[in-house]
C-alpha positions in Angstrom: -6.7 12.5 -17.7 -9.1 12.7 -14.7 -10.0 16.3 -13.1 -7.1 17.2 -9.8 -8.9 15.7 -6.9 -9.4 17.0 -3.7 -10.0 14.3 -1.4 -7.9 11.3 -3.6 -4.6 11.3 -4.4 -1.6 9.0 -5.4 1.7 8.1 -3.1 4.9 6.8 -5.0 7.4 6.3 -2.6 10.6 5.5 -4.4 14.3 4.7 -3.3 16.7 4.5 -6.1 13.9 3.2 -8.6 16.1 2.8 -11.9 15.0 5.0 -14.9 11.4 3.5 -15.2 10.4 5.1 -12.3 9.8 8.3 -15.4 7.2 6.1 -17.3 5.5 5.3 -14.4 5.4 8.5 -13.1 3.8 9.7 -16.5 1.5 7.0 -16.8 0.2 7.2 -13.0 -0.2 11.7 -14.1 -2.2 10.1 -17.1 -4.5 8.7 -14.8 -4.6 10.7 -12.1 -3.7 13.9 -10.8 -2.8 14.9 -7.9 0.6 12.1 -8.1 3.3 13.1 -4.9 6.4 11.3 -5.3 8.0 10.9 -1.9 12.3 10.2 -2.6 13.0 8.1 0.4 16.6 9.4 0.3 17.7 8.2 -3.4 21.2 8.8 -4.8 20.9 7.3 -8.6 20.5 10.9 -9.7 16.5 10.0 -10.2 15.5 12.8 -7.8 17.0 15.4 -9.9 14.6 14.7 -13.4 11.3 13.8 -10.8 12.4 16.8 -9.7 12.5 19.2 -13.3 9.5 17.0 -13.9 7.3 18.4 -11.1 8.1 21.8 -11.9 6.5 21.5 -15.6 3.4 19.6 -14.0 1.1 21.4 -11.5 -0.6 17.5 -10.9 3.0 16.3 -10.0 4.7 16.9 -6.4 8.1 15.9 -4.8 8.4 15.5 -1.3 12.0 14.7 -0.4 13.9 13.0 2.4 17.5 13.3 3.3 18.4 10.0 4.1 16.8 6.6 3.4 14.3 5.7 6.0 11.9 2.6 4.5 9.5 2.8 2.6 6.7 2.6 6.1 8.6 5.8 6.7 8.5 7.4 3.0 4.7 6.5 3.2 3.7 8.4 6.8 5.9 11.2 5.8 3.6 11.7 2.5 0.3 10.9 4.4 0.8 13.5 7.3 1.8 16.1 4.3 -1.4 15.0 3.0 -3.7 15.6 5.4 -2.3 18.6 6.5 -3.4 19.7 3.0 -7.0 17.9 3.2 -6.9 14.8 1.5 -8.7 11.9 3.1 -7.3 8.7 1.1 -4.2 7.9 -0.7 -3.7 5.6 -3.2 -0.3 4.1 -2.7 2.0 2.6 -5.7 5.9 1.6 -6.3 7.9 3.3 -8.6 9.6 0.2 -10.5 7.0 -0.4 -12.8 5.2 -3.7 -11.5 2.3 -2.1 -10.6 -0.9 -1.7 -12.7 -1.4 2.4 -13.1 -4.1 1.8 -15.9 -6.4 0.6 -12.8 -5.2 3.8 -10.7 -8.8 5.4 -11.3 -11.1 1.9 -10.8 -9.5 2.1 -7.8 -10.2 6.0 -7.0 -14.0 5.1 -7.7 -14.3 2.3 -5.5 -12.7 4.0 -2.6 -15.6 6.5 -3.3 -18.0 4.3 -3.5 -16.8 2.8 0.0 -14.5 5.6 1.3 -14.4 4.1 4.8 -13.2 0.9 3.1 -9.4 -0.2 2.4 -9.0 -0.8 -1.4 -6.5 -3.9 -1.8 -4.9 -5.0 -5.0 -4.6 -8.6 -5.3 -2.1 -9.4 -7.7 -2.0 -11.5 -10.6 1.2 -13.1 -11.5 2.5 -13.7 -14.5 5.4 -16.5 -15.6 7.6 -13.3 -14.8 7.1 -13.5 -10.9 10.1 -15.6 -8.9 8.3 -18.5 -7.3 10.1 -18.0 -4.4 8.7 -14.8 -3.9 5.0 -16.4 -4.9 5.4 -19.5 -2.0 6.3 -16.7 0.4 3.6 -14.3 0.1 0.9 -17.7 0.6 2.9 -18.2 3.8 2.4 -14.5 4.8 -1.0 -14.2 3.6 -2.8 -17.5 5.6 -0.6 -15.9 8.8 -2.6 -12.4 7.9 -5.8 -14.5 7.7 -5.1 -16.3 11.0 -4.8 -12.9 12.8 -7.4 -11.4 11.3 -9.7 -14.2 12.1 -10.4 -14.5 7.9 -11.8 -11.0 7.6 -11.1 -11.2 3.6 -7.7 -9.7 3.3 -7.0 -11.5 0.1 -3.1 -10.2 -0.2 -1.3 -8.5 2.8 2.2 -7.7 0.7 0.6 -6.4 -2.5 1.4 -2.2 -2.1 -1.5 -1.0 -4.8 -3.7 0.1 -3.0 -5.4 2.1 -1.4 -6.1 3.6 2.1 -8.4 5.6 4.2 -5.6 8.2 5.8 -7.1 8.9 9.1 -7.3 5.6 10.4 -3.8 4.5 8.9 -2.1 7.4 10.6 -4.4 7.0 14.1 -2.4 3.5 14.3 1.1 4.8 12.8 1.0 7.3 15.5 0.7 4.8 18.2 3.6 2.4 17.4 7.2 2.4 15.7 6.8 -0.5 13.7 5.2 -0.5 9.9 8.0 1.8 8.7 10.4 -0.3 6.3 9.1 -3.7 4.3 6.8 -4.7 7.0 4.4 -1.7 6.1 1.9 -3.3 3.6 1.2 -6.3 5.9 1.2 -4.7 8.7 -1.6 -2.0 8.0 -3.7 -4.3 6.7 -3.9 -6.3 9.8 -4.1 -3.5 11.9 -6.8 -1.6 9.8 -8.9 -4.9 9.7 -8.7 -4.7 13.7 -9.6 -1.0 13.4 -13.1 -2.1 11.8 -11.5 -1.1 8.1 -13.5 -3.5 5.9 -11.3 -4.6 2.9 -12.7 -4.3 -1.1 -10.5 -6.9 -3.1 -9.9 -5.8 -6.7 -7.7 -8.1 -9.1 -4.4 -6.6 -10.3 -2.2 -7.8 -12.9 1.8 -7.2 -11.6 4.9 -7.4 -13.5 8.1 -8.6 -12.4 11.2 -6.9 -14.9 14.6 -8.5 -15.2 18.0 -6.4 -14.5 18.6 -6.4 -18.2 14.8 -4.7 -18.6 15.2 -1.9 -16.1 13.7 -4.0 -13.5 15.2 -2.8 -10.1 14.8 -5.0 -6.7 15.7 -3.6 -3.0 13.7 -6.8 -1.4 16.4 -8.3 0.8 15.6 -12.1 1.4 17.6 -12.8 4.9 16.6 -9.3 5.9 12.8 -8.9 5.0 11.9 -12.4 5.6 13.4 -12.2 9.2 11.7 -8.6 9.3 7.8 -10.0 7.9 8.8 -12.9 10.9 8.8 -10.4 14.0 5.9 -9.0 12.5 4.5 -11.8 12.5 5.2 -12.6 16.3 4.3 -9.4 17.3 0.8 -9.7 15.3 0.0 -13.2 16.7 1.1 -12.1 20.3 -1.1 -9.0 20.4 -3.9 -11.4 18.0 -4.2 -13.6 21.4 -4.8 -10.4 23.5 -7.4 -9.2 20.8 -8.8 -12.8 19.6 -12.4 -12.4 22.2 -13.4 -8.4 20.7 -12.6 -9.7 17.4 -14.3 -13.1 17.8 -17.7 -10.8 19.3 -17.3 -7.9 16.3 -17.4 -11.5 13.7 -20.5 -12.8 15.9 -22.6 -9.0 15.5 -21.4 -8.8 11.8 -22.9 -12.4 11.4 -26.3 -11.3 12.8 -26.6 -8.0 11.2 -25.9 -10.1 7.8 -28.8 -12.4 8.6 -31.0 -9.9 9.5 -30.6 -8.0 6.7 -30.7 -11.2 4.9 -34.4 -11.7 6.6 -35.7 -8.4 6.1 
C-alpha cells in the first residue's frame, strides 16, 4: 500500500453505485491512501457500509451530500474540501468498477513527475463496451480536438484521471456548467485553454452487465442532448478564443524548434 500522501489524493464520487462500489473502494485503499468517497446523495443503502467502512480506515473518508446533484457537483464539492485541507491534485475515479485502480499509483507518479500537467486515461475497450457508447465518444472526442485546436486530448469522456486542483476550481468558480455528465469533457477543454498540458496514459475499462453487478446512470436522450450544448457552448466561446489559442500553438511551435536546434 503506498505511504498517506499529502499533496495526491483519490476522488470517487458515487450515486447509487450497486454493491461493487466495496471492492473498488478496497482496491483503490490498496493503492492508495488518502481515498475520499463523495455520496452524491445515494439511497441504495451503500452510504451506510462506505460509511462503517471509513470509520475502520484512517486512509478512507466520506463526504456526504443530501440530495443528488451530478457528478460535476459531487466532484467540486470534494476538490474545495480538498484544498481547504492542502492537497494540490486529485485523482478522480467511478465507483462501478470499470475503472482500472491497479494503475491508480502510475498515475500518482506521473502527476509528480509533471504536477502542472492533466493526467488523462485513455481507455481501452474490451468486447464488453456497447458500440453505441464507443461511436459516440469518437464523435465527442474529434469535437474536443476541434476546440482545442488538436492540443492532444486523446479522450475527453474517460473520468480516470487525474487533475491539477487549482486550475480546475479557478474555472469551476467562474461558470455553472461542468456539474452533471458534461464534467469530464468539459474540463479538459477548458484546462487545455488554461495552458494545462495533457499526459495520455492507456487504461484498460470494463463495461459489467446488470446480472454482474454492473450499474449504469448514463441516460442516452438526456446526456447526449447535455454533451450537445456543451458542445455549442465550447465551439461558440472556441470562435472567441480561436486567434490566443492559434498564437500560444505558433510560440509552442518555436520554442519546440529551438530547443530542437540547441
Amino acid at each position: 500500500m503506498s505511504a498517506f500522501s499529502t499533496t495526491h489524493l483519490v476522488l470517487v464520487p458515487c450515486y447509487n453505485p450497486g454493491h461493487k462500489v466495496y471492492d473498488t473502494i478496497m482496491e483503490a485503499r490498496q493503492q492508495w491512501a488518502p481515498v475520499w468517497i463523495i455520496i452524491d446523495g445515494s439511497t441504495d443503502g451503500t452510504g451506510e457500509e462506505l460509511r462503517r467502512m471509513a470509520s475502520e480506515d484512517p486512509g478512507l473518508r466520506v463526504l456526504h451530500l443530501p440530495r443528488n446533484r451530478g457528478k460535476g457537483s459531487a466532484v467540486i464539492h470534494g476538490l474545495l474540501v480538498a484544498a481547504r485541507a492542502g492537497y494540490t491534485h486529485a485523482l478522480t475515479m467511478d465507483a462501478d468498477g470499470q475503472h482500472p485502480r491497479q494503475l491508480i499509483q502510475q498515475f500518482m507518479a506521473a502527476s509528480v513527475e509533471s504536477p502542472t500537467s492533466m493526467i488523462l486515461g485513455v481507455p481501452q475497450f474490451d468486447s464488453s463496451a456497447p458500440t453505441v457508447r464507443v461511436v459516440g465518444r469518437r464523435l465527442c472526442n474529434w469535437w474536443v480536438n476541434v476546440e482545442t485546436l488538436w492540443a492532444g486530448i486523446h479522450d475527453s469522456l474517460f473520468g480516470f484521471r487525474v487533475y491539477p486542483i487549482a486550475p480546475l476550481l479557478q474555472i469551476m468558480r467562474r461558470q455553472a456548467w461542468m456539474r452533471r455528465f458534461d464534467f469530464d469533457a468539459e474540463a479538459a477543454v477548458r484546462l487545455s485553454w488554461l495552458g494545462v498540458m495533457p499526459v495520455n496514459i492507456a487504461a484498460p475499462v470494463k463495461y459489467f452487465r446488470p446480472e454482474e453487478g454492473g450499474v449504469s446512470h448514463f441516460h442516452y436522450g438526456r446526456d447526449n442532448a447535455l454533451l450537445t450544448w456543451m458542445h455549442m457552448r465550447l465551439f461558440a466561446e472556441f470562435l472567441v478564443r480561436l486567434p490566443t489559442l492559434i498564437a500560444r500553438r505558433r510560440r509552442t511551435h518555436i520554442r519546440s524548434v529551438n530547443e530542437e536546434t540547441y
